[in-house]
Backbone as numpy.savetxt, mean C-alpha at the origin, in Angstrom:
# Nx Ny Nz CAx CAy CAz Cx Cy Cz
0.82 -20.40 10.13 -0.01 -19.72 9.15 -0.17 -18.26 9.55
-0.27 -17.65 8.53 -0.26 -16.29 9.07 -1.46 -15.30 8.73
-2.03 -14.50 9.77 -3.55 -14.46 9.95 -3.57 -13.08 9.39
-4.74 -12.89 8.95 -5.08 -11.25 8.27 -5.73 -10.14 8.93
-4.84 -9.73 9.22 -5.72 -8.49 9.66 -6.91 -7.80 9.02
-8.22 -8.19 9.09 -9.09 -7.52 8.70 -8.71 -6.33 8.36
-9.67 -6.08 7.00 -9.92 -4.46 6.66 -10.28 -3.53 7.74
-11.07 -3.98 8.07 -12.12 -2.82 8.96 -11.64 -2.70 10.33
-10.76 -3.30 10.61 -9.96 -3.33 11.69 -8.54 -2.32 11.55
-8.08 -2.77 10.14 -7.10 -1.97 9.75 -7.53 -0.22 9.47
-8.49 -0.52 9.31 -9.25 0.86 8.81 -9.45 1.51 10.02
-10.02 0.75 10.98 -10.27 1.42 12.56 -8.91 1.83 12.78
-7.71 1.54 12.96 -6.63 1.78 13.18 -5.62 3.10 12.08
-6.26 3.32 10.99 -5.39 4.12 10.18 -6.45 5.48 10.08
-7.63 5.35 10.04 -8.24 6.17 10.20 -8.25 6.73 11.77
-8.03 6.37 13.09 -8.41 6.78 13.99 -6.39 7.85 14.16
-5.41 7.56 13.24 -4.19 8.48 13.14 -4.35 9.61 11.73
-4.93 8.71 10.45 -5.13 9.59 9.59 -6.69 10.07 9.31
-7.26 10.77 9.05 -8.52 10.53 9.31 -9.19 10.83 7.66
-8.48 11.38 6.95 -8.79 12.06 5.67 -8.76 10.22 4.60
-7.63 9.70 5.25 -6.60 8.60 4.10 -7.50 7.31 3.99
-8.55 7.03 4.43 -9.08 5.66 3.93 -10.27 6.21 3.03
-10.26 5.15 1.94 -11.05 5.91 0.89 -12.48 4.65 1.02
-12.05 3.72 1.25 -13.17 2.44 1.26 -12.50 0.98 1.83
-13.02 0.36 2.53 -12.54 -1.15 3.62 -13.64 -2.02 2.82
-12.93 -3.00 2.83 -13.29 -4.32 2.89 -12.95 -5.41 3.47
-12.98 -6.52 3.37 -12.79 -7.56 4.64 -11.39 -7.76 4.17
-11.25 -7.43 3.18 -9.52 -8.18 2.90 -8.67 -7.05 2.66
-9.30 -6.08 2.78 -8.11 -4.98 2.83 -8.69 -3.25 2.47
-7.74 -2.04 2.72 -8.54 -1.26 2.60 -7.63 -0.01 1.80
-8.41 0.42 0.68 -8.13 1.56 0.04 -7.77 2.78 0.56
-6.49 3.32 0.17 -6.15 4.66 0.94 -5.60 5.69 -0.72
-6.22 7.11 -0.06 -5.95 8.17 -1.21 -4.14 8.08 -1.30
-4.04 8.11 -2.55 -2.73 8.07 -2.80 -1.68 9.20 -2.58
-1.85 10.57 -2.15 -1.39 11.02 -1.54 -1.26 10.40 0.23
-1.87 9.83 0.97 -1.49 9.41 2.07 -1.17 8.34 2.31
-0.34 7.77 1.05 0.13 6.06 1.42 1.63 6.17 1.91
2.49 7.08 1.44 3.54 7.16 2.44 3.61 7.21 4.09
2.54 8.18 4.51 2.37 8.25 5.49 2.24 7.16 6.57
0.96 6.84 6.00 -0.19 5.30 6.21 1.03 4.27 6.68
1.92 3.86 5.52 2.77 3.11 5.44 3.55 3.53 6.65
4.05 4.12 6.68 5.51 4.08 7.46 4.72 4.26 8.89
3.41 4.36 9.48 2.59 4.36 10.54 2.85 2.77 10.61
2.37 2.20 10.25 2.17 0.77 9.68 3.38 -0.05 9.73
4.42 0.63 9.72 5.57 -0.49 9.98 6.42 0.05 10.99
6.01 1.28 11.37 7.24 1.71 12.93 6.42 1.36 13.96
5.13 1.82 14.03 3.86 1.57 15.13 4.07 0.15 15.97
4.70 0.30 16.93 5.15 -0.88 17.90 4.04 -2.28 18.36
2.86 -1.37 18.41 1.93 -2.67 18.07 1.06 -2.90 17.00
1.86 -2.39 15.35 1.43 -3.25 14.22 2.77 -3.95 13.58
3.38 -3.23 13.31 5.06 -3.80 13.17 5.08 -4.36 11.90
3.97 -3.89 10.95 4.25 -4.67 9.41 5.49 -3.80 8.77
6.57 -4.89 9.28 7.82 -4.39 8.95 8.54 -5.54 7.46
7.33 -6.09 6.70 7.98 -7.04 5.49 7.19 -6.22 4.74
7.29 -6.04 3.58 6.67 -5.62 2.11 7.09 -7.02 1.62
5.78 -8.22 1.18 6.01 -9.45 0.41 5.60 -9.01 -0.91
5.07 -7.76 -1.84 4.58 -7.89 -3.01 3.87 -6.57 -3.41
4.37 -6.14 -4.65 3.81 -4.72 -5.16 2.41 -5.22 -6.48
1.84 -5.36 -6.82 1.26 -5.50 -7.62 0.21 -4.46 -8.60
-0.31 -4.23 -9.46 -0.91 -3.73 -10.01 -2.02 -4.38 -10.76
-3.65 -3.63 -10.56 -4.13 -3.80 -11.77 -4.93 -2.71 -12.67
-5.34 -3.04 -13.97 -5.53 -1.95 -15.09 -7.22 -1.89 -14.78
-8.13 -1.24 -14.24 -9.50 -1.17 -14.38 -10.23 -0.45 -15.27
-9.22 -0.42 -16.00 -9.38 0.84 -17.29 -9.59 2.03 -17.11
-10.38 2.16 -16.37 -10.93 4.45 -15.98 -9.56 4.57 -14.77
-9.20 3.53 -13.99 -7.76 3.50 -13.54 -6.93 2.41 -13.08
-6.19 2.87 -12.54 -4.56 1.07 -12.11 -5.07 1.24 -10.19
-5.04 0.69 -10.16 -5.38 0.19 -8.96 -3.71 -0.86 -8.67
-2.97 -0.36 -7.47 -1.72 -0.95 -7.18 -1.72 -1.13 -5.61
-1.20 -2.67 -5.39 -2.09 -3.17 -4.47 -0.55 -3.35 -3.50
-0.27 -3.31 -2.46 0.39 -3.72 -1.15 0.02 -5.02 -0.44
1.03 -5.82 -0.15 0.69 -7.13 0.33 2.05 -6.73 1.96
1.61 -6.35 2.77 2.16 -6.08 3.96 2.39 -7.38 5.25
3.66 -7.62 5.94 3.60 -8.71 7.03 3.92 -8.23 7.99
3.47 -8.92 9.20 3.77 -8.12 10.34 4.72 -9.63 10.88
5.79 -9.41 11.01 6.90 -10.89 11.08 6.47 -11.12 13.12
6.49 -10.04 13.21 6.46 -10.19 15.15 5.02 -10.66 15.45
3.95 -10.14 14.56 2.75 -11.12 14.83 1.45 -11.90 13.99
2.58 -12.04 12.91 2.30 -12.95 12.35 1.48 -13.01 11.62
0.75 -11.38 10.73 -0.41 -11.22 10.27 0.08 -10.29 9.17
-1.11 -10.38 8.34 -0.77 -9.72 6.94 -1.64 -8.41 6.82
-1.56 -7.69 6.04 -2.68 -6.76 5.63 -2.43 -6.61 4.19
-3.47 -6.13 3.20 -3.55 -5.61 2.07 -4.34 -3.76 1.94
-3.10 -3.25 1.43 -3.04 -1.90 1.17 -3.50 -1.47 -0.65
-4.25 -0.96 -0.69 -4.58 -0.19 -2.18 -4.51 1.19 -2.52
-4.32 1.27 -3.82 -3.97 3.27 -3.80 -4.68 2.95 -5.55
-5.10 4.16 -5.75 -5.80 4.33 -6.96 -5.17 5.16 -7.82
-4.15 5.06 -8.75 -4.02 5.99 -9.97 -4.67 6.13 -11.28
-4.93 7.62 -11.05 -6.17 7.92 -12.60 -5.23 8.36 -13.82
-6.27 8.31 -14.50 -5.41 9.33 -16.17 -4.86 8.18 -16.83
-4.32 7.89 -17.86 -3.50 6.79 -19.01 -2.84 7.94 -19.48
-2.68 9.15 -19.32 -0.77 9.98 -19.93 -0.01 9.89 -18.71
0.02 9.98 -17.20 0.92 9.75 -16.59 0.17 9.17 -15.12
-0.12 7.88 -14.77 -0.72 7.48 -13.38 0.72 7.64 -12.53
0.41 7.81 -11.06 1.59 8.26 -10.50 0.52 7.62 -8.53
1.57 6.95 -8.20 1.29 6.69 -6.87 2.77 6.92 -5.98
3.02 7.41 -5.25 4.69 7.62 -4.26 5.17 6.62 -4.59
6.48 6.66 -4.36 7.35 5.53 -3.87 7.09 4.99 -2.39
7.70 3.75 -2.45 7.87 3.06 -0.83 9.10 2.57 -1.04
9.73 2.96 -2.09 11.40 2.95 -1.24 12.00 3.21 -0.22
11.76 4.50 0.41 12.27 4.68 1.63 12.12 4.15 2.80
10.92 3.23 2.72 10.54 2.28 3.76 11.13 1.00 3.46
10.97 0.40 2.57 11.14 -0.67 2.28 11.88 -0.95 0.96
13.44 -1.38 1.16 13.89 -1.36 -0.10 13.29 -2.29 -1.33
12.70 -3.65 -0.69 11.86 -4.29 -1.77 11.39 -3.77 -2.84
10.28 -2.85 -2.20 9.86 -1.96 -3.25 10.72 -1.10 -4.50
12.08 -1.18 -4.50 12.67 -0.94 -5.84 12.16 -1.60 -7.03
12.69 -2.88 -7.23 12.63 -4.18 -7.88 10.54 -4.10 -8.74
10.28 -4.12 -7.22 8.53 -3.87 -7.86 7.94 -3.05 -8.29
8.26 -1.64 -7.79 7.69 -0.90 -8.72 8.43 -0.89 -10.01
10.02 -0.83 -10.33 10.52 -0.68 -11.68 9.49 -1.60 -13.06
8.99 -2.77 -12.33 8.04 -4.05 -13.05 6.91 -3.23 -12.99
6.16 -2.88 -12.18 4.88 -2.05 -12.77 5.38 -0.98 -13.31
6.15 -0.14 -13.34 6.74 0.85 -14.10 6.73 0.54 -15.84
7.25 -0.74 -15.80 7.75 -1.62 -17.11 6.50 -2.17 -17.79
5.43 -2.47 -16.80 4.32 -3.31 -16.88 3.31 -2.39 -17.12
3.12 -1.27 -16.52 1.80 -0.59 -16.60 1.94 0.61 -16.88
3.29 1.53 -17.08 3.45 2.74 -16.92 3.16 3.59 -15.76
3.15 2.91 -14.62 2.76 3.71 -13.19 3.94 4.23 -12.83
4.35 5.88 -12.86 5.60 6.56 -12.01 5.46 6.19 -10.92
6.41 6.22 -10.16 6.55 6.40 -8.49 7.27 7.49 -8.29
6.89 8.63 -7.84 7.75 9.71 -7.82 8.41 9.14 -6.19
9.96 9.71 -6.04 10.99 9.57 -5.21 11.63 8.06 -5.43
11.24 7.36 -6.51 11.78 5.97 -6.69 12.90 6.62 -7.17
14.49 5.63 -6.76 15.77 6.56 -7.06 15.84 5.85 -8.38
């Protein structure tokens, strides 16, 4: 079974490299400004002792004032998950990065929220 890395744990850890990028933690996972989720991310999967080197799932949801698009992250070497969030505003163009370059998964999923919600990913090829 594979165990979760607390929010606030994850948060102790991304905030103590980024310090600007966590916007709010909770026990199951923690919100980062969407300008620093590339970053965040690729901390998050080279960082030798977190190693969330799987992307299992891109998801999105509509909260109406904004899309909220959610990261489901694995760490395969120890066996633990985290959940990542980024907030896009506006209904003429919401826009959160790509995570293609980290993780090719992320093609396939964002093109579906692309299709699904109208969320750009700028650098998605």
């Amino acid at each position: 079974m594979t165990l979760t890395l607390s929010g606030q744990e994850a948060s102790r850890l991304i905030a103590a490299k980024f310090p600007e990028a966590v916007i709010e933690t909770t026990s199951q996972g923690v919100l980062l400004k969407a300008e620093h989720l590339v970053k965040v991310a690729e901390y998050l999967k080279t960082s030798p002792e977190l190693s969330f080197n799987y992307l299992g799932d891109i998801t999105s949801v509509d909260y109406y004032d904004y899309f909220e698009v959610v990261y489901r992250l694995t760490s395969l070497e120890y066996n633990r998950s985290l959940t990542l969030k980024v907030r896009a505003y506006g209904r003429q163009n919401p826009a959160v990065p790509s995570l293609t370059g980290l993780w090719m998964a992320a093609n396939f999923m964002e093109r579906e929220i692309y299709d699904l919600m109208g969320i750009l990913f700028p650098g998605h090829p």
